[in-house]
N, C-alpha and C positions, 0 to 999 in steps of 0.2 A: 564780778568778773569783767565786765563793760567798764566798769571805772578802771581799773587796771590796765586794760587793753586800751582807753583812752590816754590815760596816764604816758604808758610809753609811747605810743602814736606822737602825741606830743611833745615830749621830749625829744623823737626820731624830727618831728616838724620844727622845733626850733633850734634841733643841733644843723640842718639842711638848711634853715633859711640864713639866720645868723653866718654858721659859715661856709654859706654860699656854695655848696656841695652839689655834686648830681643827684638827682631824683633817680637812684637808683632801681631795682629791682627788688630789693630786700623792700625799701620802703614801700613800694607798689603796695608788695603782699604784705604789710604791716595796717595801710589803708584800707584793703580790702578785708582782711580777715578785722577789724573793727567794727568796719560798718558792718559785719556778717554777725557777731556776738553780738551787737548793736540788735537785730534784726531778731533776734534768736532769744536773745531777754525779753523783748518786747513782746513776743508770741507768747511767750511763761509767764508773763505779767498778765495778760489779757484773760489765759487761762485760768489763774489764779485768781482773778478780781473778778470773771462771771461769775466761779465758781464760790465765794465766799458769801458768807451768812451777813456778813455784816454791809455787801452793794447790792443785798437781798432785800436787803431791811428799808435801804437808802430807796431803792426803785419802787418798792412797794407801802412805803409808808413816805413818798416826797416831799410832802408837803408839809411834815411834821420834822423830817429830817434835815431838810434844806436850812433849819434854825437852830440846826446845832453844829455849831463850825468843825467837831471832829468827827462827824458825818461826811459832811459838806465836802473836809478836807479829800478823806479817802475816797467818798462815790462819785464826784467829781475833778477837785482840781489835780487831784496828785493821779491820775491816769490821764488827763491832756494834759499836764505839762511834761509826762515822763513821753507820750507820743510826742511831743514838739522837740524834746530831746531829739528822739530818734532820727524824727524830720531831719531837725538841723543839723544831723550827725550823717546822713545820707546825703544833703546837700553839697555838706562839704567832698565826702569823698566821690561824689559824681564829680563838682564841679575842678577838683584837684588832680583827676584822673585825666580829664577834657583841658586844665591848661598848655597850653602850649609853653614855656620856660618851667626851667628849675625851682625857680626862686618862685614863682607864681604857683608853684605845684604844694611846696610846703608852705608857703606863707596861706593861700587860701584853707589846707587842711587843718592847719596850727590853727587858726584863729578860729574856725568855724566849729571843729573841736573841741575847746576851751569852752566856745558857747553851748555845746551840747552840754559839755560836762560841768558849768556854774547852773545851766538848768536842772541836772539831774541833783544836783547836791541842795536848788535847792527846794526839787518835789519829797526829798526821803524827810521822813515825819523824823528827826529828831529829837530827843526826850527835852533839849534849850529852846527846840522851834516855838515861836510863836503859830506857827500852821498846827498844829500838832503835836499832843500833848502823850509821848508813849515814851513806856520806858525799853531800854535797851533791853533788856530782859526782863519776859516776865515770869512772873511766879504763880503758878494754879495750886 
């Protein structure tokens, strides 16, 4: 859902920068309700990553886990980089909200955006990822 709402965010941000468009009210609430799903994933994330057996496993046996990189991957790196997503996804629509020009309004949420979202693409464990070795579907 977040990739999606960044997606058009995006698109909204560089159809308004490129040409040079007013920062209107549509886009406002496009910003906002971003960083809102943004904000709203992250809490489901959180949920879902205390609550799982396997950053059960990772807390409780660390020092065993910490040496297997698809441990590693999920009970660490892939919940701070999908938080630094969020960060920088927050960053932007504060600081795009607070510029003062048009052009300043979508160029700072375009770009900081983009950064949210090459971050997010690249904490999801992938079945190609070198971080993370899962298949798209699994089979029990």
């Amino acid at each position: 859902m977040v990739v999606l709402s960044l997606l058009y965010a995006i698109y909204r941000g560089i159809r308004g920068w490129m040409g040079k468009r007013s920062f209107t009210l549509a886009d406002n609430r496009v910003r906002h309700i971003t960083a809102t799903i943004a904000h709203i994933q992250l809490a489901l994330g959180y949920v879902l990553y205390f609550n799982s057996p396997l950053i059960a496993y990772f807390r409780g046996n660390y020092q065993e886990a910490i040496k297997q990189f698809d441990y590693l991957f999920f009970g660490l790196l892939h919940v701070i980089l999908m938080s630094i997503a969020v960060i920088v996804i927050t960053i932007g629509s504060s600081s795009a909200k607070r510029s003062v020009t048009n052009q300043g309004k979508f160029r700072i949420m375009t770009l900081l955006f983009v950064l949210g979202l090459l971050i997010i693409f690249i904490a999801i464990p992938w079945p190609f990822s070198p971080l993370a070795h899962r298949p798209y579907l699994r089979t029990f």
